[in-house]
Residue frames relative to the residue before (quaternion, step in Angstrom):
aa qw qx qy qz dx dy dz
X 1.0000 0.0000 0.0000 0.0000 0.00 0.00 0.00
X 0.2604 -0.6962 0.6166 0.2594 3.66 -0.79 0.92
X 0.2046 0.6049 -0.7666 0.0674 3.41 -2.11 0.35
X 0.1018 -0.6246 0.7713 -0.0673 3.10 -1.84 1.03
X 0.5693 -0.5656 0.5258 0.2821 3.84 -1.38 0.53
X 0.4506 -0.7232 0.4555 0.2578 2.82 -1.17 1.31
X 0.2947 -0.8058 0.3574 0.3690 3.65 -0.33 0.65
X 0.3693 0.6672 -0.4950 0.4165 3.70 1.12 0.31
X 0.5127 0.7683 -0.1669 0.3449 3.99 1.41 -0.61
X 0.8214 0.1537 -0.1378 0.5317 2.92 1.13 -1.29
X 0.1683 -0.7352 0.6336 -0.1727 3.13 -0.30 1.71
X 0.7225 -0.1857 0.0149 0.6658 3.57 0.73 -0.14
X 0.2956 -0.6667 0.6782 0.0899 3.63 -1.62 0.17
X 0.1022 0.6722 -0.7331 0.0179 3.81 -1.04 0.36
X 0.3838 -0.7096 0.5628 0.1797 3.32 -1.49 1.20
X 0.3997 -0.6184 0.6744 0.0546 3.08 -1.99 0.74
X 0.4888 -0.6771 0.4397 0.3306 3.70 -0.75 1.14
X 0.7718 -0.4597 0.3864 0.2092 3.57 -0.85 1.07
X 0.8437 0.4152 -0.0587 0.3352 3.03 0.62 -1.56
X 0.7013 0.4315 -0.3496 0.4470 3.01 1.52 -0.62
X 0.5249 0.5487 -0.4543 0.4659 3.86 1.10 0.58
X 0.6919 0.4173 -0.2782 0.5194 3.28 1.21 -0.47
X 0.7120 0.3146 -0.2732 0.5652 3.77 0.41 -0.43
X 0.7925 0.5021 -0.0939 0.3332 3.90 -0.07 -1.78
X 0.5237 0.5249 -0.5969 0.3065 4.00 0.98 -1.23
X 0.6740 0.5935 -0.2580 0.3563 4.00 0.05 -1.27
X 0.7906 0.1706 -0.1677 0.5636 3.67 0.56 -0.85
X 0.5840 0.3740 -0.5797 0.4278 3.93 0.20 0.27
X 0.4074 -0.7444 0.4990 0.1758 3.06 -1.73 0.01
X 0.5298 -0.7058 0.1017 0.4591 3.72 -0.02 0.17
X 0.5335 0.5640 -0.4846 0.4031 3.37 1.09 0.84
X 0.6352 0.5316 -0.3206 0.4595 3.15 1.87 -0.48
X 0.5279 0.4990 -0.4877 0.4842 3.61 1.14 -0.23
X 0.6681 0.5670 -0.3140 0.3656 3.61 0.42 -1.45
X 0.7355 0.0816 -0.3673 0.5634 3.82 0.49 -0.13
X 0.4192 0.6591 -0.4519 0.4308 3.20 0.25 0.31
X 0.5649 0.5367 -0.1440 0.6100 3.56 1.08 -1.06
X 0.7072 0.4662 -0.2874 0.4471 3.92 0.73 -1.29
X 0.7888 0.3369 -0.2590 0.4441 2.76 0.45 -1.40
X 0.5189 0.4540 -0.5517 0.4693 4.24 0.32 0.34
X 0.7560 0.4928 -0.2548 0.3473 3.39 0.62 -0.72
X 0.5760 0.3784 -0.2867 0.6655 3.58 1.97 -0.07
X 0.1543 0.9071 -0.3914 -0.0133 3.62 0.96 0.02
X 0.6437 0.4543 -0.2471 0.5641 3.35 1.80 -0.70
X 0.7875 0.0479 -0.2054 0.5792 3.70 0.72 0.42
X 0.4117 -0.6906 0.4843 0.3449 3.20 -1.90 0.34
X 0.6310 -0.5464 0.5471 0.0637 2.61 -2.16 0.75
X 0.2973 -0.7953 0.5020 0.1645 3.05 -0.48 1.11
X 0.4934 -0.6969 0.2215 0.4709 3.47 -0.99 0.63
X 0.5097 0.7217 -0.3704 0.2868 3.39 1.45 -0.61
X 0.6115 0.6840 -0.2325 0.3225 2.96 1.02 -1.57
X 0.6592 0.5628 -0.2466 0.4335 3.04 1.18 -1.82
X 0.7867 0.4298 -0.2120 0.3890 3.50 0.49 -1.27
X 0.5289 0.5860 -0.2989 0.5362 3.48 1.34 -0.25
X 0.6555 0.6065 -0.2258 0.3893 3.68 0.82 -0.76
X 0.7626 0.2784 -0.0902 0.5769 3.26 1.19 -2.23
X 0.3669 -0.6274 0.5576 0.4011 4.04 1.21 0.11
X 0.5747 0.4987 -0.5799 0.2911 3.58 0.47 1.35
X 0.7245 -0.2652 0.3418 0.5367 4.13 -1.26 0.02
X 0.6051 -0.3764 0.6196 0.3291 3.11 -1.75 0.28
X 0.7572 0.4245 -0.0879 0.4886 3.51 0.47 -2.21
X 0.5874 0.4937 -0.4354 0.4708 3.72 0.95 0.72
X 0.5518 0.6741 -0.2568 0.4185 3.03 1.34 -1.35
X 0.8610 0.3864 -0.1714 0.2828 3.09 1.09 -1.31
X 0.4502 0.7536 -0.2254 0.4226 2.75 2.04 -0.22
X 0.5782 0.4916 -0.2490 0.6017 3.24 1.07 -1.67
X 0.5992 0.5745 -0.4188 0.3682 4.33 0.22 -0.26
X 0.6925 0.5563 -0.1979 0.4145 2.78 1.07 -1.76
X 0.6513 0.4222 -0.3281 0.5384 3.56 0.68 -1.29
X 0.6061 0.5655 -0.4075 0.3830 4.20 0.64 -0.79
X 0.7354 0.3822 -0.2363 0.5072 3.69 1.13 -0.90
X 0.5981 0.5644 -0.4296 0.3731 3.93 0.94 -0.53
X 0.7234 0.4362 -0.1792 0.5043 3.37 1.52 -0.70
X 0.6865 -0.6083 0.2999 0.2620 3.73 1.24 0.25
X 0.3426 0.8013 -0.3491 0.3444 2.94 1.82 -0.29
X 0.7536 0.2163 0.0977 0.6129 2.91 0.31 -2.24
X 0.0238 -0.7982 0.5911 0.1136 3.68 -1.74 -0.11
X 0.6831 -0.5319 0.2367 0.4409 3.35 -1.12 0.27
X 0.6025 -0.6417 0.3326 0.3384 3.76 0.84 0.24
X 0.0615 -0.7974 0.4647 -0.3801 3.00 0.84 1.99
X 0.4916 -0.5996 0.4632 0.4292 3.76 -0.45 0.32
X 0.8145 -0.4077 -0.3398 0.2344 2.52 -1.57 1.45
X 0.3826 0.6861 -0.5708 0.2388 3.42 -0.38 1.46
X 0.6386 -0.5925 0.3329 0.3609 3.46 -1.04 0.84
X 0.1159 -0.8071 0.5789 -0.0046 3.65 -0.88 1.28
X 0.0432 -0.6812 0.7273 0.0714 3.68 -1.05 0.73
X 0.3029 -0.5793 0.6870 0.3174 3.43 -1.61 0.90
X 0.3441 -0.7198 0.5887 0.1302 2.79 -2.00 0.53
X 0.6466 -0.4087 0.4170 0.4909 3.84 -0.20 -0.15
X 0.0766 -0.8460 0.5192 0.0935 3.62 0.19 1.33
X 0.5049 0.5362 -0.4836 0.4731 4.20 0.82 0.09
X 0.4893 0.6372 -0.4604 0.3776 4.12 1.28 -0.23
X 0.0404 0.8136 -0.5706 -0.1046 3.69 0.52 0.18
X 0.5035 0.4110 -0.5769 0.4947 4.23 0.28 -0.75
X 0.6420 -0.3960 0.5128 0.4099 2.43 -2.71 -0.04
X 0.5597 -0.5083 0.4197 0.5022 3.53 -1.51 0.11
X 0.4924 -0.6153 0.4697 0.3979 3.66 -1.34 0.26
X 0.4334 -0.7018 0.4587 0.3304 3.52 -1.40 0.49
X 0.6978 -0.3797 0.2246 0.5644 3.22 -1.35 0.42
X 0.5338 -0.4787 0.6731 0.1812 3.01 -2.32 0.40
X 0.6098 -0.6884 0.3771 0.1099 3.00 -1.79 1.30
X 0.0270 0.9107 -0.3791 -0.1618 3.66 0.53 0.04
X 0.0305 -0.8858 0.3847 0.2576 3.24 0.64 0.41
X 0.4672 0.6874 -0.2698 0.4862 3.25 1.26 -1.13
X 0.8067 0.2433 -0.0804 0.5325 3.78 0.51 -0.74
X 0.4125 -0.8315 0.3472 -0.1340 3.96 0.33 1.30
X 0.1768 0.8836 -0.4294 0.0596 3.20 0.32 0.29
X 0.3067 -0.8197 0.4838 0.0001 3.05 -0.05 1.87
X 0.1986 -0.8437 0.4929 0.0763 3.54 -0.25 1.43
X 0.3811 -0.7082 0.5658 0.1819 3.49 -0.73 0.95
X 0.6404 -0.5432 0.3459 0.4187 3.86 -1.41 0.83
X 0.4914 0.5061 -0.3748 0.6016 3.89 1.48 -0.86
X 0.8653 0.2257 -0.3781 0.2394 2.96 -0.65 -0.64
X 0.4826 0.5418 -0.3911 0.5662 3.86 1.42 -0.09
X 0.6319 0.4850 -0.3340 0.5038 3.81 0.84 -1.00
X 0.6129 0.4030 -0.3586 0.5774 4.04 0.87 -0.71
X 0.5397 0.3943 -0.5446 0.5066 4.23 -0.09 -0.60
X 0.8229 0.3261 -0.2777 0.3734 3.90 -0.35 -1.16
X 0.5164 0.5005 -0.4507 0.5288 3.96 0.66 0.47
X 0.9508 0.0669 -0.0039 0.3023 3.22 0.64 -1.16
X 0.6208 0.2894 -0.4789 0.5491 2.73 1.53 1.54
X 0.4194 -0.7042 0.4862 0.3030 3.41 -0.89 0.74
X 0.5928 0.5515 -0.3582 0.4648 3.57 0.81 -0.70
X 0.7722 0.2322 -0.3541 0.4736 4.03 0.64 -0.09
X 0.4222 0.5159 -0.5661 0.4848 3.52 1.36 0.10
X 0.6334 0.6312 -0.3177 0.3154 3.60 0.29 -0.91
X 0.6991 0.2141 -0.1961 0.6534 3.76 1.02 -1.29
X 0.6015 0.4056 -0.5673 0.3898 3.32 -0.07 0.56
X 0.6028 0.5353 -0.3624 0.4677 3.37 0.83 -0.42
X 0.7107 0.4605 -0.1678 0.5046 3.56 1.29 -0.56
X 0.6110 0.4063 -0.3783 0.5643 3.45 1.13 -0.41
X 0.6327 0.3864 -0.5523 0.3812 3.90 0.54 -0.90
X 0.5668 0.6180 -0.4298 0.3349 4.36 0.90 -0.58
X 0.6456 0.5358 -0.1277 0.5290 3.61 1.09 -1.07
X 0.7953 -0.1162 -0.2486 0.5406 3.71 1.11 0.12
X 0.7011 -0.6748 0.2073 0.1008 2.95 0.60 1.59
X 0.5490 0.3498 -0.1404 0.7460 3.57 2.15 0.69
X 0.6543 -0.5317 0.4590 0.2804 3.08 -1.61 1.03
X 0.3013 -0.6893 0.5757 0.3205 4.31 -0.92 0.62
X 0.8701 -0.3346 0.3581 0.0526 2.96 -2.04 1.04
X 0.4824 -0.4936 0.6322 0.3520 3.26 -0.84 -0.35
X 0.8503 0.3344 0.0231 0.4057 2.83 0.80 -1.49
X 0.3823 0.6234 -0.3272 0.5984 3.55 1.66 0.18
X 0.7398 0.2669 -0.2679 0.5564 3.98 0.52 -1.32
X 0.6599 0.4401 -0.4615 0.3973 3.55 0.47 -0.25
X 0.3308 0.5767 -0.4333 0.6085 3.71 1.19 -0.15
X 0.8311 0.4984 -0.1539 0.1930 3.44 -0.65 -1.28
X 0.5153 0.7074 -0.0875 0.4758 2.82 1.90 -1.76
X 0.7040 0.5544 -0.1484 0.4184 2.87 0.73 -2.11
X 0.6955 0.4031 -0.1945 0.5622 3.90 0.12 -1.90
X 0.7955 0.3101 -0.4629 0.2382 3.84 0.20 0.06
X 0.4621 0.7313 -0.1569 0.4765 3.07 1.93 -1.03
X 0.8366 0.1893 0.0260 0.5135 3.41 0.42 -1.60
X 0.7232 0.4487 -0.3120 0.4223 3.21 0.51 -0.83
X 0.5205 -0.6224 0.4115 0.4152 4.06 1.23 -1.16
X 0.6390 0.6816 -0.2948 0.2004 3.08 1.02 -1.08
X 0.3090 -0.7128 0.4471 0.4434 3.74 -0.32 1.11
X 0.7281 -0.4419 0.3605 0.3803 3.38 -1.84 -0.64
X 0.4474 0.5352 -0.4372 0.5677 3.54 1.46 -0.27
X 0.7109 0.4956 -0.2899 0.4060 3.70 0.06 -0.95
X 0.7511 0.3267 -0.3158 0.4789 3.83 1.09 -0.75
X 0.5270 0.5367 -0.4478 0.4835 3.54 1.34 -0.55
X 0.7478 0.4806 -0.3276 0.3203 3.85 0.36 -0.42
X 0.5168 0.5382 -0.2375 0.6220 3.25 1.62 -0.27
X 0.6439 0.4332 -0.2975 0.5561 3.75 0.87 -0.70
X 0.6537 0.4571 -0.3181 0.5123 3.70 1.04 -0.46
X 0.5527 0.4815 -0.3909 0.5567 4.19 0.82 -0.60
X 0.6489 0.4928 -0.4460 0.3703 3.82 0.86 -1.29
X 0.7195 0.4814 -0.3246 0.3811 3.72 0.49 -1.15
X 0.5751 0.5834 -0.4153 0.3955 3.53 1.24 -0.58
X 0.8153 0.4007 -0.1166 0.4015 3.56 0.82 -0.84
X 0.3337 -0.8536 0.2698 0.2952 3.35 2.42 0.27
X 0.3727 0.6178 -0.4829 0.4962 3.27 1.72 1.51
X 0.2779 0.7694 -0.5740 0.0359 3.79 0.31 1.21
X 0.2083 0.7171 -0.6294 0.2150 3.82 1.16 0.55
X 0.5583 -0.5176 0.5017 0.4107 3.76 -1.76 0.65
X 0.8417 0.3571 -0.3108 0.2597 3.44 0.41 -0.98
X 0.3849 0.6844 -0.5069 0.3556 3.63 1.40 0.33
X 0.7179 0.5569 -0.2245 0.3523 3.03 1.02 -1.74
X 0.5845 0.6589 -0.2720 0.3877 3.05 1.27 -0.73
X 0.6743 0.5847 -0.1280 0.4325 3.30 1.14 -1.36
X 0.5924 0.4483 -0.2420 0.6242 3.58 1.43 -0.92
X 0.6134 0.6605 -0.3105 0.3018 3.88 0.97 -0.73
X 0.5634 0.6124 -0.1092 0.5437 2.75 1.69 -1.75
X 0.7596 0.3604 -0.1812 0.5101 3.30 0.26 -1.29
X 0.5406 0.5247 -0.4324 0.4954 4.05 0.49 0.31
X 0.5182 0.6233 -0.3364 0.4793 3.42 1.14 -1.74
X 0.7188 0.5097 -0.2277 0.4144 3.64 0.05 -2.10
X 0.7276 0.3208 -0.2812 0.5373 3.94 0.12 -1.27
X 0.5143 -0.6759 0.4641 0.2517 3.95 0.60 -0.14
X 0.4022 0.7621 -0.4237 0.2790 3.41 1.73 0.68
X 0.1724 0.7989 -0.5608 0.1327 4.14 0.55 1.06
X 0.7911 0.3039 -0.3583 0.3917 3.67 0.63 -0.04
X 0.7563 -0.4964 0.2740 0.3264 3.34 -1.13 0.39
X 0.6245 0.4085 -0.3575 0.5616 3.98 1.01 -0.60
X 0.7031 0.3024 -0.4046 0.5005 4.01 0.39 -0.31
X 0.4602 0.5182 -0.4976 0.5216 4.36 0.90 -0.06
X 0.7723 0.3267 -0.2427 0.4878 3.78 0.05 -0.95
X 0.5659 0.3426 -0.5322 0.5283 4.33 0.62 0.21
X 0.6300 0.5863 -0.4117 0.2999 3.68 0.91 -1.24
X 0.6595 0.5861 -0.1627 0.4416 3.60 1.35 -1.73
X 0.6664 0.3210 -0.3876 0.5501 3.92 1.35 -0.43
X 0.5818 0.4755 -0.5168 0.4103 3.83 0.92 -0.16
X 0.7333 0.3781 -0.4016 0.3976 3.65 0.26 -0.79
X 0.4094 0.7449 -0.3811 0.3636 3.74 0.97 -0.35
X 0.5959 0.6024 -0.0357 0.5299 3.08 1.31 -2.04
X 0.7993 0.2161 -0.1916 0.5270 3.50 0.07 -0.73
X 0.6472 0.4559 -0.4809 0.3768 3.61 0.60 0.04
X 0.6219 0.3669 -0.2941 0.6262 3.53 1.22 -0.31
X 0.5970 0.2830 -0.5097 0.5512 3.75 0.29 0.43
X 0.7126 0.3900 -0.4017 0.4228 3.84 0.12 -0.10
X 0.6345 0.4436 -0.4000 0.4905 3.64 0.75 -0.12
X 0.4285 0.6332 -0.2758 0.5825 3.60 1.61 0.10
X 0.7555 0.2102 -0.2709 0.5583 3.28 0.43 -0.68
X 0.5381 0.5388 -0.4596 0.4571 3.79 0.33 -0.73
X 0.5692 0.5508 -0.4064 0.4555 3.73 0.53 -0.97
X 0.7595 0.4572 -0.2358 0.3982 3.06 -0.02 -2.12
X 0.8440 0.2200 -0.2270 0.4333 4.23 0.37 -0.62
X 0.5335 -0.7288 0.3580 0.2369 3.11 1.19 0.90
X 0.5132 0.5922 -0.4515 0.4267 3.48 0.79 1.39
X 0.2875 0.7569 -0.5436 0.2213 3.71 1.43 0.12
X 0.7217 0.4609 -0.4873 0.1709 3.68 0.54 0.61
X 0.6424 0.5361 -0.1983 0.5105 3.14 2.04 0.98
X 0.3676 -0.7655 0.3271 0.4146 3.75 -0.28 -0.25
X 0.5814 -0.5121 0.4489 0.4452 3.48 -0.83 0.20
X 0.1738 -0.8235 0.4843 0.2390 3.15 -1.11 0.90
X 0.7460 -0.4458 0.1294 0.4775 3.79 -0.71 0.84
X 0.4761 0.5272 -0.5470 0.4429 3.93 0.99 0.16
X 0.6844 0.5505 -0.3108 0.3633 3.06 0.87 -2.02
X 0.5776 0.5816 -0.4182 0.3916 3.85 0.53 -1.40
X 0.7805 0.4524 -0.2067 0.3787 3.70 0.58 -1.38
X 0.3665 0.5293 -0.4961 0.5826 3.62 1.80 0.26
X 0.8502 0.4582 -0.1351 0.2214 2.56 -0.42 -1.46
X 0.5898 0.4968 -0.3512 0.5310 3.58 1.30 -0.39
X 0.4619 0.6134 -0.3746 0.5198 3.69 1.15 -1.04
X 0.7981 0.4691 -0.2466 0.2866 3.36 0.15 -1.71
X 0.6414 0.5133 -0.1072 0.5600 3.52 1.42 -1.06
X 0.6017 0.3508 -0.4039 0.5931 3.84 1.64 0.38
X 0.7788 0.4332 -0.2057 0.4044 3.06 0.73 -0.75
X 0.0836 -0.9478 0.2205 0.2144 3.47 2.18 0.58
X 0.1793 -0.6581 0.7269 -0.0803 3.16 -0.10 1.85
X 0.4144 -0.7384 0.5315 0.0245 2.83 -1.54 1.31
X 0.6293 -0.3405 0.3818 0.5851 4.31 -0.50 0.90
X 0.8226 0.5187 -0.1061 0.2073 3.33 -0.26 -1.74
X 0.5076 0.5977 -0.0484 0.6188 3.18 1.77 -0.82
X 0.8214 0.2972 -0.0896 0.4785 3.52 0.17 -1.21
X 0.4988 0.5175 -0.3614 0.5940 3.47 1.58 -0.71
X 0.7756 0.4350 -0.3051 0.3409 3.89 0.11 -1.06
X 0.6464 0.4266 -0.3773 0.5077 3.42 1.64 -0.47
X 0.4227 0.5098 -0.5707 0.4856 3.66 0.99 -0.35
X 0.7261 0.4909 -0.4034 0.2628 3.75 -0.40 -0.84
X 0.5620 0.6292 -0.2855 0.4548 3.13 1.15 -1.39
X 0.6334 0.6065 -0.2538 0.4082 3.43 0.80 -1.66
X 0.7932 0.3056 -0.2190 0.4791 4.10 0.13 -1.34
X 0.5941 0.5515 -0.3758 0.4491 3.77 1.37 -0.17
X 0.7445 0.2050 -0.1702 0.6121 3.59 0.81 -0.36
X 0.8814 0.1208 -0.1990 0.4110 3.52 0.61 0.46
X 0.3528 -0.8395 0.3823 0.1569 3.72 1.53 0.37
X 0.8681 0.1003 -0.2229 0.4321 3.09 1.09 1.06
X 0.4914 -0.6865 0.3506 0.4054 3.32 -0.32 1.28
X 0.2969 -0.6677 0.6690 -0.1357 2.63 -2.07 1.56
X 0.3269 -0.6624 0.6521 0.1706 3.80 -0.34 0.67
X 0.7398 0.4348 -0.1281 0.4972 3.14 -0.02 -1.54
X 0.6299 0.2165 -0.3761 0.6441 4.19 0.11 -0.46
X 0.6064 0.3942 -0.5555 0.4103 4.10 -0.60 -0.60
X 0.7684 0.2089 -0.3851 0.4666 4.01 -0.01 -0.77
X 0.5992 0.5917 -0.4524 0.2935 3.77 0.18 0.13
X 0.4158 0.6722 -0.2969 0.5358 3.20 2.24 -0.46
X 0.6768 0.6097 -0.1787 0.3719 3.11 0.52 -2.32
X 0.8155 0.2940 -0.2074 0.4533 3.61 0.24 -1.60
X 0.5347 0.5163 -0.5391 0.3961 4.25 1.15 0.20
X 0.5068 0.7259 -0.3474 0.3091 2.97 1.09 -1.01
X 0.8301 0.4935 -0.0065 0.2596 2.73 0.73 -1.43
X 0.5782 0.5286 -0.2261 0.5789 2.52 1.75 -0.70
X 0.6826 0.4384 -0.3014 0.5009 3.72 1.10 -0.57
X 0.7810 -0.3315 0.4145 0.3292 3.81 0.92 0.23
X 0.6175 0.5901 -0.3757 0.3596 3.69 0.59 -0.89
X 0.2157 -0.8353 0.5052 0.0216 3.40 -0.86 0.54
X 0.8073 0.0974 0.1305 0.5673 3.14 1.63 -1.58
X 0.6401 -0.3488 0.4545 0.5119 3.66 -0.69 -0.43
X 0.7297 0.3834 -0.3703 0.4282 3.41 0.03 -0.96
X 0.7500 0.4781 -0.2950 0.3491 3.77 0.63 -0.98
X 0.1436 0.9513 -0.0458 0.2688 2.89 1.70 0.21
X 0.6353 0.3257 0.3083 0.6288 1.89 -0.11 -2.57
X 0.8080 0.4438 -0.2956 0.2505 3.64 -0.19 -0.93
X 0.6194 0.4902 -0.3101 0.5291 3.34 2.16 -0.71
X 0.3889 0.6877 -0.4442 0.4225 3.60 1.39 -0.36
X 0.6331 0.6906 -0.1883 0.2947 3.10 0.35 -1.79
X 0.8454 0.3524 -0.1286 0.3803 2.85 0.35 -1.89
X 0.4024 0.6398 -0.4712 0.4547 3.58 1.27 0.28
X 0.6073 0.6816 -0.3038 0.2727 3.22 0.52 -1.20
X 0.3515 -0.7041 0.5577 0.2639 4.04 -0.32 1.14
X 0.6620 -0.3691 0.5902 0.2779 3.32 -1.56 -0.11
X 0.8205 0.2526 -0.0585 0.5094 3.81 -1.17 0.25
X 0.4761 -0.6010 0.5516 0.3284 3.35 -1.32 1.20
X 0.7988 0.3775 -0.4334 0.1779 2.67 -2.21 0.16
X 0.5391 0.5316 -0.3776 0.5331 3.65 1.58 0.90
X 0.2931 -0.7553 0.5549 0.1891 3.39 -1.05 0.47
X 0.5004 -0.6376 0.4107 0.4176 3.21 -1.04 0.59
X 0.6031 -0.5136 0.4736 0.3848 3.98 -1.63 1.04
X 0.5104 -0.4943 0.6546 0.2582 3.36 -1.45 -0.07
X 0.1416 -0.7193 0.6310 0.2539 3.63 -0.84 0.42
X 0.7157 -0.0764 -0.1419 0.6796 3.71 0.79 0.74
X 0.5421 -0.6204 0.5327 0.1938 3.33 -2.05 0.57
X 0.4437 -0.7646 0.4059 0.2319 3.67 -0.54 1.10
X 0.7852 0.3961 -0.2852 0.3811 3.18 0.96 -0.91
X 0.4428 0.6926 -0.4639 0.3300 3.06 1.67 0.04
X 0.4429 0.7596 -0.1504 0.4520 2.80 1.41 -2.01
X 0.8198 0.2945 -0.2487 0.4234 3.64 -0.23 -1.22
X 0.5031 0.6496 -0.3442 0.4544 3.59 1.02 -0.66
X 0.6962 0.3736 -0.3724 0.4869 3.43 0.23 -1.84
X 0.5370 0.6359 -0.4259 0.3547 4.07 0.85 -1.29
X 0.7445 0.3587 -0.2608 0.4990 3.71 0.12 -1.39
X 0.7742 0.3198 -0.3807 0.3917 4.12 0.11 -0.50
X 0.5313 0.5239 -0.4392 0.5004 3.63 1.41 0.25
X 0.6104 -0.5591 0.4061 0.3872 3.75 0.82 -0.63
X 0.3064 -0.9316 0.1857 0.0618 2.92 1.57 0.90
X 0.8003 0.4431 0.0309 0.4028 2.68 -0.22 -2.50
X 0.8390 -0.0890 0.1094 0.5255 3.84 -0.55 0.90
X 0.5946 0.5053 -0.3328 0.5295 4.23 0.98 -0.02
């Protein structure tokens, strides 16, 4: 498509730092261009924040955002001699908040613009220098743009990603998009500081050795759990079913229904439970105690398999 500027337009002109067409067009968004835009165009005075947001019909708490991201990137500053200042809302006493996560909206980071973060910050020259130690090889293209991303967008400091990059190698899961995935999910539970990363790092720890436990125990350790299973099994690992336990309902499970059941193995787990059982032996011993006096009786059930299998198959049974 052709276009050119109408020349009736340029009644006046006001400049725009260089840099942010060259480095920023890709990672700002369009409230962050739009005051961004204002404030070059008010360049000889400041801009309140109200003003600002009143003008472009955006939040106050956008306004202040779109700043924030304008000053993390050098653009803007705190109002140092000669450099462009914007007042902000002085009754705002917290720190400002950091950008928002978009997932839905991606930002594909270009080698420049990953090659500009590491010039001009020391804090990602730094965790790169630490993540390429932690997996033991030079990072990707796609690894710093991973990295880029979970600090930039997501919040997380560098102590917080270097510990997460250290659980990844424990569990031989150093792919970008795993890390991602565990990033994401920290972001969501609100895990950004180091004392809730290290409870988060002994829970997943915990379930990776209680799930290689169970995979063992049903003889499938040549596959992963799929996200139904994971959500047994986590249940099962609060609710600390013991090897011994979960093995005795697996059995129960292929004897009345010849094939593994997620869904019938915890339906075992949570009667137990409810009846007291703890172990095998108590088991057996509440079984027992059903049992009349005198021959010709059979011992009671302490629950009803096919009942069991049913609830299993309308829950999603079969391997879930």
């Amino acid at each position: 498509m052709d276009y050119e500027f109408n020349p009736s337009q340029w009644t006046r002109i006001f400049a725009v730092p260089s840099s942010v067409a060259e480095n920023y067009l890709k990672l700002a968004e369009r409230d962050e261009l739009k005051v961004l835009l204002y404030i070059t165009y008010n360049i000889n005075r400041r801009c309140p924040v109200a003003e600002i947001a009143e003008n472009l019909g955006i939040s106050e708490e956008a306004v202040e955002d779109a700043i924030l991201f304008w000053k993390e990137r050098g653009v803007l500053s705190n109002g140092k001699e000669n450099t462009v200042t914007v007042a902000v809302r002085e009754e705002k006493k917290e720190e400002a908040p950091k950008p928002k996560i978009k997932t839905t909206e991606r930002k594909e980071l270009t080698p420049s613009e990953i090659a500009d973060r590491i010039t001009n910050s020391e804090e990602i020259r730094f965790l790169f220098e630490k993540a390429e130690s932690i997996c033991s090889r030079m990072l990707t293209h796609t690894d710093q743009r991973a990295l880029v991303w979970i600090h930039d967008y997501m919040g997380l400091s560098s102590d917080v990603i270097i510990m997460l990059l250290q659980h990844c190698r424990e569990v031989d899961k150093l792919s970008a998009s795993y890390i991602e995935s565990v990033a994401k999910s920290w972001y969501e539970k609100g895990i950004t500081d180091v004392k809730s990363a290290e409870e988060e790092i002994a829970r997943m720890s915990r379930f990776e050795i209680f799930s290689r436990k169970i995979k063992r125990i049903f003889g499938i350790e040549a596959r992963n759990l799929s996200t139904k299973e994971k959500n047994f099994a986590e249940k099962w690992l609060c609710e600390d079913f013991s090897e011994e336990l979960i093995s005795y309902a697996f059995d129960r499970n292929i004897d009345a229904t010849g094939k593994l059941s997620f869904a019938y193995i915890d339906k075992i787990l949570i009667s137990w439970k409810e009846k007291g059982y703890t172990d095998r032996e108590s088991i057996e011993k509440g079984e027992s105690e059903t049992k009349p006096e005198g021959k010709g009786y059979k011992v009671k059930k302490t629950y009803d398999y096919d009942t069991l299998a049913q609830i299993a198959l309308n829950s999603g049974g079969n391997n879930e």
